[in-house]
C-alpha positions in Angstrom: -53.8 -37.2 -21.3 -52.1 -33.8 -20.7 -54.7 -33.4 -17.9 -53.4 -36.4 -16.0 -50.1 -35.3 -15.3 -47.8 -34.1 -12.2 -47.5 -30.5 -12.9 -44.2 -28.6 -11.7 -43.5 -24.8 -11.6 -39.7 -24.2 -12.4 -37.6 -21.1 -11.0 -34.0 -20.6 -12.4 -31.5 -18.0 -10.9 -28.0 -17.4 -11.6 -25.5 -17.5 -13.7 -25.8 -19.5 -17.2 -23.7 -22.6 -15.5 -27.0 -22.7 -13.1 -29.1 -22.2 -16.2 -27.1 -25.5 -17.8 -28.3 -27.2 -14.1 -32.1 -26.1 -14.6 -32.0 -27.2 -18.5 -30.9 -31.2 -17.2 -33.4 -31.0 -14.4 -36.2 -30.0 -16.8 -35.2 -32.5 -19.1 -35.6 -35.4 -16.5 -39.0 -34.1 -15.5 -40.4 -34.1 -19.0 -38.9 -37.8 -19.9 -40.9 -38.8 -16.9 -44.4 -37.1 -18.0 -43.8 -34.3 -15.8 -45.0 -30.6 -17.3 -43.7 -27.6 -16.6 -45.9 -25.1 -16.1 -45.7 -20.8 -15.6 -47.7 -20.3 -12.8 -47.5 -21.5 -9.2 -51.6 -21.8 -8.7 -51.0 -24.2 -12.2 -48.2 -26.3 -10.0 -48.2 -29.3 -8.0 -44.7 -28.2 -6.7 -42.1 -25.9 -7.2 -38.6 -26.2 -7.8 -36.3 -23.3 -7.1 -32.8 -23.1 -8.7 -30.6 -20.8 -6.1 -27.6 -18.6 -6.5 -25.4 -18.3 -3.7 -22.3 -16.3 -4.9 -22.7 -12.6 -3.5 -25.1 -11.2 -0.5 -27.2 -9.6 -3.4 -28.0 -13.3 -5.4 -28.3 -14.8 -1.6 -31.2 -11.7 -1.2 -32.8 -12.9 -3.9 -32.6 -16.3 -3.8 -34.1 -16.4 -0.1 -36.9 -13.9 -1.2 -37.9 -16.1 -4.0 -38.0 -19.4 -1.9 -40.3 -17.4 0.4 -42.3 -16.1 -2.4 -42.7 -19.8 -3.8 -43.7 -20.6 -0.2 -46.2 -18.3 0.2 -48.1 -18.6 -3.4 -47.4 -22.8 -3.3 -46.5 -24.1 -0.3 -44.6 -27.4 -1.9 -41.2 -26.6 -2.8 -37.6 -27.9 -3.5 -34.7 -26.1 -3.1 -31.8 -26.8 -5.5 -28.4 -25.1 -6.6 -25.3 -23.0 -5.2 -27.5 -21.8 -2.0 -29.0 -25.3 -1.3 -24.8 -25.8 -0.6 -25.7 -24.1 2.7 -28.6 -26.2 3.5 -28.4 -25.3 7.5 -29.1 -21.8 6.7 -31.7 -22.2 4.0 -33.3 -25.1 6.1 -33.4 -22.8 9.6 -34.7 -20.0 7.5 -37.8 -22.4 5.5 -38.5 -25.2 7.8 -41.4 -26.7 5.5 -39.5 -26.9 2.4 -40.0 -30.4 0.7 -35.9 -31.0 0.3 -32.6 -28.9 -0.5 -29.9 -29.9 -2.6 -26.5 -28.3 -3.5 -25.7 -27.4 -7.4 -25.4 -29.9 -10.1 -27.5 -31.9 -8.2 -30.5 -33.6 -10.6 -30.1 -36.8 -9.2 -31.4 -35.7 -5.6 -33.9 -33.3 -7.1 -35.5 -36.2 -8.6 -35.4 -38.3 -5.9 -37.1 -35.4 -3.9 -39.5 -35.3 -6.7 -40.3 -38.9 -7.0 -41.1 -39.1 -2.9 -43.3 -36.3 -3.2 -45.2 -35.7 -6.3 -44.6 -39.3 -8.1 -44.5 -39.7 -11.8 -47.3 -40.7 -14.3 -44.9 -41.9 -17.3 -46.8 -42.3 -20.3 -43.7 -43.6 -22.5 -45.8 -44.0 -25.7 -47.2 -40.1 -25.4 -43.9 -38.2 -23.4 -41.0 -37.4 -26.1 -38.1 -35.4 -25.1 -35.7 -34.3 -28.1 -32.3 -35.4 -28.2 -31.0 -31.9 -27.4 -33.3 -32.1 -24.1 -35.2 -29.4 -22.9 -33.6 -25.7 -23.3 -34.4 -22.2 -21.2 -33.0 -20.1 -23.8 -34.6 -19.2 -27.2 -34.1 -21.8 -30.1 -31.1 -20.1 -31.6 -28.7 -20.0 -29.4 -27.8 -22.9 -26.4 -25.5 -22.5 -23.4 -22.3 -25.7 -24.0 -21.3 -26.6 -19.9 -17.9 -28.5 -20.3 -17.2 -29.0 -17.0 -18.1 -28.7 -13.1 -15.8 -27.1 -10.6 -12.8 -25.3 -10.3 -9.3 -26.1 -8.6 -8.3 -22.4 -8.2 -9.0 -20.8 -4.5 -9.7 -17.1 -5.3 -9.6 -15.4 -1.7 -13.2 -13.5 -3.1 -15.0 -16.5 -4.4 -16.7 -19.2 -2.9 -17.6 -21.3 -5.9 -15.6 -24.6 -5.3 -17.3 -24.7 -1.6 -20.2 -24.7 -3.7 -19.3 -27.2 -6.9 -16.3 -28.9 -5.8 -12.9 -29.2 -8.0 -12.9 -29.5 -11.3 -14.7 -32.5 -12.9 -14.5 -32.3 -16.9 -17.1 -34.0 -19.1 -15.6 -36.0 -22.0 -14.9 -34.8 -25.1 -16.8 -37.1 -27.2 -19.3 -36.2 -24.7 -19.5 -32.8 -25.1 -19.2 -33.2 -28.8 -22.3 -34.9 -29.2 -24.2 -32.5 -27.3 -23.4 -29.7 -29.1 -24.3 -32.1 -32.3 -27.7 -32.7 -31.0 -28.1 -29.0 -30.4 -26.8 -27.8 -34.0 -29.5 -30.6 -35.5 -32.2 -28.9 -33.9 -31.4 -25.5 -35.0 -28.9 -23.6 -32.2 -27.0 -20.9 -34.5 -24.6 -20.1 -31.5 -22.4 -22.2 -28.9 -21.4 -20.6 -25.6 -19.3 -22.6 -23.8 -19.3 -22.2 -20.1 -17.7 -23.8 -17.1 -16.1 -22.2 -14.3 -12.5 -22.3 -16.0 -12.8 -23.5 -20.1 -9.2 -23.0 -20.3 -8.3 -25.6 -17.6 -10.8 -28.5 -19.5 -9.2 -31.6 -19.1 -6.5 -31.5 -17.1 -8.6 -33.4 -14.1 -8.6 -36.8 -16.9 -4.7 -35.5 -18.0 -6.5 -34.9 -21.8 -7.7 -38.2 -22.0 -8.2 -39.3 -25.9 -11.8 -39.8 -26.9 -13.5 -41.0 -30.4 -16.1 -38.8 -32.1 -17.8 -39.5 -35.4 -14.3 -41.7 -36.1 -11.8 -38.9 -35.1 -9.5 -39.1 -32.1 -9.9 -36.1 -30.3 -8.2 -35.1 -27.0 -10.2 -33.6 -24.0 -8.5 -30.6 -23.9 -9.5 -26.4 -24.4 -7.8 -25.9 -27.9 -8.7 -29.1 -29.9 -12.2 -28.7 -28.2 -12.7 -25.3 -30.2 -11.3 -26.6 -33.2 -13.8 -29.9 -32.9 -16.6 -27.3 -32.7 -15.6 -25.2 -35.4 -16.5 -28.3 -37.7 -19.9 -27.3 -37.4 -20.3 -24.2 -38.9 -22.5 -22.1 -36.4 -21.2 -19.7 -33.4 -19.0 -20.7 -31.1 -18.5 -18.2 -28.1 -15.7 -18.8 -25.2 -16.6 -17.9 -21.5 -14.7 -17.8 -18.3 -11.3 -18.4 -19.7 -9.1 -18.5 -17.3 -5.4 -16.3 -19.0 -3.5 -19.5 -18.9 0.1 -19.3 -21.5 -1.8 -22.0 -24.3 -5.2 -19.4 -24.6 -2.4 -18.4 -27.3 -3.2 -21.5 -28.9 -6.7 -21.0 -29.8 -6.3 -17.1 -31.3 -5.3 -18.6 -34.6 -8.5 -20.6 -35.0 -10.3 -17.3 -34.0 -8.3 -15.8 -36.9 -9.3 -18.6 -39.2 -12.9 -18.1 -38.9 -13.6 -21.8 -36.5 -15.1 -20.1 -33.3 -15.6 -16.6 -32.7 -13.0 -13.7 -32.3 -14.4 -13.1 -28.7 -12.6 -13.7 -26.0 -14.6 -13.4 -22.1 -11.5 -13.8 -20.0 -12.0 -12.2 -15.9 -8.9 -10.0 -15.0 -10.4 -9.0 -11.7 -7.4 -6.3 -11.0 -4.3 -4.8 -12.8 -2.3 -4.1 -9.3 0.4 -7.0 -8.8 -0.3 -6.6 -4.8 -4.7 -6.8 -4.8 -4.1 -10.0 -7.9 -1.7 -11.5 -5.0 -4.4 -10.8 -2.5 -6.9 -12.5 -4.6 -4.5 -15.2 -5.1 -4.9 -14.8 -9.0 -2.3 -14.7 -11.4 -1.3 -11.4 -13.7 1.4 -9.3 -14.4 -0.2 -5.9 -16.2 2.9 -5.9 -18.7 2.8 -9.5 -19.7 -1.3 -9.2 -19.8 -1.1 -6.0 -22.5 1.8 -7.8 -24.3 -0.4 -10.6 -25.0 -3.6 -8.5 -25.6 -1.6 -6.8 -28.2 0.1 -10.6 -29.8 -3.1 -11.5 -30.2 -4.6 -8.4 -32.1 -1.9 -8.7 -34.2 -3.1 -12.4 -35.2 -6.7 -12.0 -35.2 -7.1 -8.2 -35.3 -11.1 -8.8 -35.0 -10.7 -9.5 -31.6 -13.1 -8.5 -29.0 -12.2 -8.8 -25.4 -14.9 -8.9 -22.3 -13.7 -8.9 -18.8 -15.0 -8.3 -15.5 -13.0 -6.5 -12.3 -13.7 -6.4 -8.7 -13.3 -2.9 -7.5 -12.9 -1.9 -3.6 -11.1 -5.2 -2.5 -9.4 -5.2 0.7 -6.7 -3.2 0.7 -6.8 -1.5 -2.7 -5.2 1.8 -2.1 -5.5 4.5 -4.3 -2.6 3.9 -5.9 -3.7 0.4 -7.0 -7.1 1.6 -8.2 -5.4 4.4 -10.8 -3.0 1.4 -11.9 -6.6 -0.6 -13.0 -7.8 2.8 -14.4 -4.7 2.8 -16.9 -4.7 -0.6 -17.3 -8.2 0.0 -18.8 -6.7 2.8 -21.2 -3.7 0.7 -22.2 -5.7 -2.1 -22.8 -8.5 -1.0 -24.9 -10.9 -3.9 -23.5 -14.1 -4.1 -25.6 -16.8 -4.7 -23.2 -15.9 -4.5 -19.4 -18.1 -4.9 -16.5 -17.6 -4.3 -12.5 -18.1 -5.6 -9.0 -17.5 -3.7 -6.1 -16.2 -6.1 -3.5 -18.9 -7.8 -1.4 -18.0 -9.7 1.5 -19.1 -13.1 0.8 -19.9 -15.6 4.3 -17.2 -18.2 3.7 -14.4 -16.2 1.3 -11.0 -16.1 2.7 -11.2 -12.2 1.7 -13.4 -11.8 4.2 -10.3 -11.7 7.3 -8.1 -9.7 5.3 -7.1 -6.6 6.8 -7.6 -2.8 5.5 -11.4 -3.5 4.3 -12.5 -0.7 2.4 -15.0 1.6 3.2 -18.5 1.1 1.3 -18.5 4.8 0.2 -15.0 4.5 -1.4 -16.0 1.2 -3.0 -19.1 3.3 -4.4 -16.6 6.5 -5.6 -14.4 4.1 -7.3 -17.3 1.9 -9.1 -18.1 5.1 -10.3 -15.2 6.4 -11.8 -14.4 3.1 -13.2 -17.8 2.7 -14.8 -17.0 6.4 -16.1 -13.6 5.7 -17.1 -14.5 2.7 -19.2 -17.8 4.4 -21.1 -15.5 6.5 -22.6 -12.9 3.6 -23.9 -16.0 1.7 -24.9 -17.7 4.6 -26.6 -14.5 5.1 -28.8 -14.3 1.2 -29.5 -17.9 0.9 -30.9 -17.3 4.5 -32.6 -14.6 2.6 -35.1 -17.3 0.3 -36.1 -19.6 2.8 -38.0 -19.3 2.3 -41.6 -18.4 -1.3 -41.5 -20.4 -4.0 -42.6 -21.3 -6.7 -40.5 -23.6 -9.9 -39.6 -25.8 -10.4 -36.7 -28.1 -12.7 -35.2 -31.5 -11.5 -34.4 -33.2 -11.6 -31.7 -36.5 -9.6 -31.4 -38.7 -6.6 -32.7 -39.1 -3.8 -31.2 -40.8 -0.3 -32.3 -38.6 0.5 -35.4 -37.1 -2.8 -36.6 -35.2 -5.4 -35.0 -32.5 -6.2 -32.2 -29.7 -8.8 -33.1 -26.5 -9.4 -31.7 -22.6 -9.4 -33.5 -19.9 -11.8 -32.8 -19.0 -8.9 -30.4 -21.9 -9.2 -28.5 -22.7 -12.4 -25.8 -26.7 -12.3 -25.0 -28.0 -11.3 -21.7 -24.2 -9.6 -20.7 -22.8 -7.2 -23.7 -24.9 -4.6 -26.4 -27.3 -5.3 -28.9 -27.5 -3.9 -32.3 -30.8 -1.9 -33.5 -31.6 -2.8 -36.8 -33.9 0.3 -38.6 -35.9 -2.0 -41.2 -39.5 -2.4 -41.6 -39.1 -6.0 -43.6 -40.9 -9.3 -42.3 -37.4 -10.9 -40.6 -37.0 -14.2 -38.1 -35.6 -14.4 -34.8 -32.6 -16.7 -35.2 -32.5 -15.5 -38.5 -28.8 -14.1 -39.8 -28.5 -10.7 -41.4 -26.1 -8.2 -43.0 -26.0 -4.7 -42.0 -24.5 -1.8 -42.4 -23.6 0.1 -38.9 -24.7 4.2 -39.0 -24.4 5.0 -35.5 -23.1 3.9 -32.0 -23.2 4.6 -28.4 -21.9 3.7 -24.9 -23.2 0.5 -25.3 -25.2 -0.7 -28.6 -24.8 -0.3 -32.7 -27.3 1.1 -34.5 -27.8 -0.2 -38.2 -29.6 -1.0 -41.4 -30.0 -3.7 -43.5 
């Protein structure tokens, strides 16, 4: 039976919202007999899911599409580059179709006219929790589409629109499905978590008999029921992110917090059209460390933006010092086709964009080498992940996979991935924890 059936190669880029897109898509084409396969000699077609956000992802998107070309021939185009179908059309005339993001409707469609489907509903079973990319323990939660802020540096909303959130009872379900088939950890993504809801002005929904309303904090707290991870991404500083440290503190979700700063100066967070005052940012840094001093904070900065001076870049660099952020990383400004940044004046050399990545990435090392430092000695449970030569990698609550450190676990007994463990932490570096069982 396995023989008989439409064979499709699958290519997923991008960030873990795109991954969320790839995971619904997959999930269509294996209720309809479709199998997914490794190898593009194996496929009948090829789908490829595109990133679009900065000239590097655009690189690799349109060498990947070629690439699939080349090796296949039949291929569909999906996700934030298929947005710009003109260019990705001109550049591939012979592609089967392209589609924007979000889009599994019109990939199907595509799929249907071109490599139709041989259903065999008594042999094709797809598990409630549809078909994931990531490994068995852990699940990416999308809560929403869209964003209504216009960031001067980001092109995203071009891409996916405003925001659109998905209902509550929804989302609850989902995550119920994916807890029944074994997911230890939650992330919840969207382009802004803390904004869910206000598009259906927190429209009441019933889950399981409990009125719940579509909204950020009573979302975390309706996860919490169920006793596995839950990690927040992409949350945008609004005033009522207060609201949901005291559930951190209370053990519901995780004491992580992934929240993007982008700048410290007042004038480059105007430029960007983002909100932030440095004071009022460390005051509440510090409020919440007070009520849930387990707190880990991830953010991410763009560096070289136009008109930075000098000045504004050593106001970042002690922002980072007074702040004490846990795990940091860095873009230097790239001048996206389509981002209002782009006509700003006082662009910024690319060699001064490079000298300051550097001294930031310097600067922060040391802040993060004296953060893990503090964690030698202390006990603590991780998730693990994989072997490797001496033991086992895992992740802590203060780790998010893919983005932040692992833990290296020294231990030469037979262990699980997915499997939870205590250790005790003996060493650290820039980056990573080093422990034993």
């Amino acid at each position: 039976m396995t023989q008989n059936k439409n064979k499709v190669g699958f290519i997923s880029l991008g960030c873990p919202k795109a991954t969320v897109d790839s995971e619904q898509i997959i999930t269509r084409l294996r209720a309809e007999g479709y199998d997914i396969v490794p190898e593009y000699d194996q496929a009948d077609m090829v789908i490829v899911n595109t990133c679009g956000f900065i000239d590097s992802a655009v690189e690799e998107s349109m060498q990947t599409i070629d690439e699939a070309l080349h090796e296949n021939g039949k291929v569909i185009v999906t996700g934030c580059l298929g947005a710009k179908s003109e260019l990705v059309s001109e550049s591939f005339p012979n592609l089967l179709a392209v589609t924007g993001p979000h889009a599994t409707a019109e990939v199907m469609q595509a799929v249907h006219k071109h490599l139709p489907a041989r259903h065999d509903p008594f042999m094709d079973l797809v598990p409630a929790q549809g078909i994931k990319l990531t490994p068995q323990h852990y699940a990416y939660l999308k809560i929403s589409e869209g964003c209504n802020h216009r960031c001067t540096f980001c092109i995203i909303p071009s891409f996916r629109g405003d925001l659109v959130s998905r209902q509550i009872d929804d989302v609850m379900q989902e995550a119920q499905n994916l807890v029944n088939s074994g997911v230890k950890e939650l992330l919840v993504i969207s382009q802004d978590t803390s904004a869910y809801g206000v598009d259906v002005k927190y429209s009441t929904r019933f889950w399981n008999g409990q009125p719940l309303q579509t909204r950020f904090v009573d979302l975390a707290r309706a996860l919490g029921q169920f006793g596995v991870w839950v990690r927040m991404h992409y949350v945008y500083p609004y005033p009522h992110v207060d609201n949901v440290i005291p559930l951190m503190a209370d053990g519901l979700i995780l004491p992580y917090l992934d929240i993007p700063f982008q700048h410290a100066s007042p004038k480059i967070l105007k430029a960007m059209k983002r909100p932030g005052s440095q004071q009022k940012v460390l005051e509440r840094i510090q409020s919440w460390r007070k009520i849930c001093p387990e707190l880990v904070i991830r953010s991410t900065f763009i560096v070289g933006f136009p008109g930075e001076t000098e000045e504004d870049f050593q106001m970042l660099l002690d922002f980072l010092t007074e702040a004490q952020l846990d795990r940091v990383g860095c873009f230097m400004y790239s001048p996206v086709e389509g981002a209002a940044a782009n006509e700003l004046p006082d662009q910024i050399d690319e060699q001064i964009k490079q000298a300051r990545f550097d001294r930031f990435m310097l600067h922060q090392q040391g802040i993060s080498t004296s953060r893990l430092s503090l964690r030698v000695g202390q006990t603590m449970q991780v998730l693990l992940e994989e072997p490797y030569d001496d033991g086992w990698t895992g992740r802590s609550y203060a780790d998010a996979p893919d983005i932040d450190g692992v833990v290296f676990i020294r231990t030469d007994k037979p262990l699980q991935t997915g499997q939870f463990v205590q250790v005790t932490i003996t060493g650290s570096d820039e980056y990573d924890l080093f422990a034993e069982l």
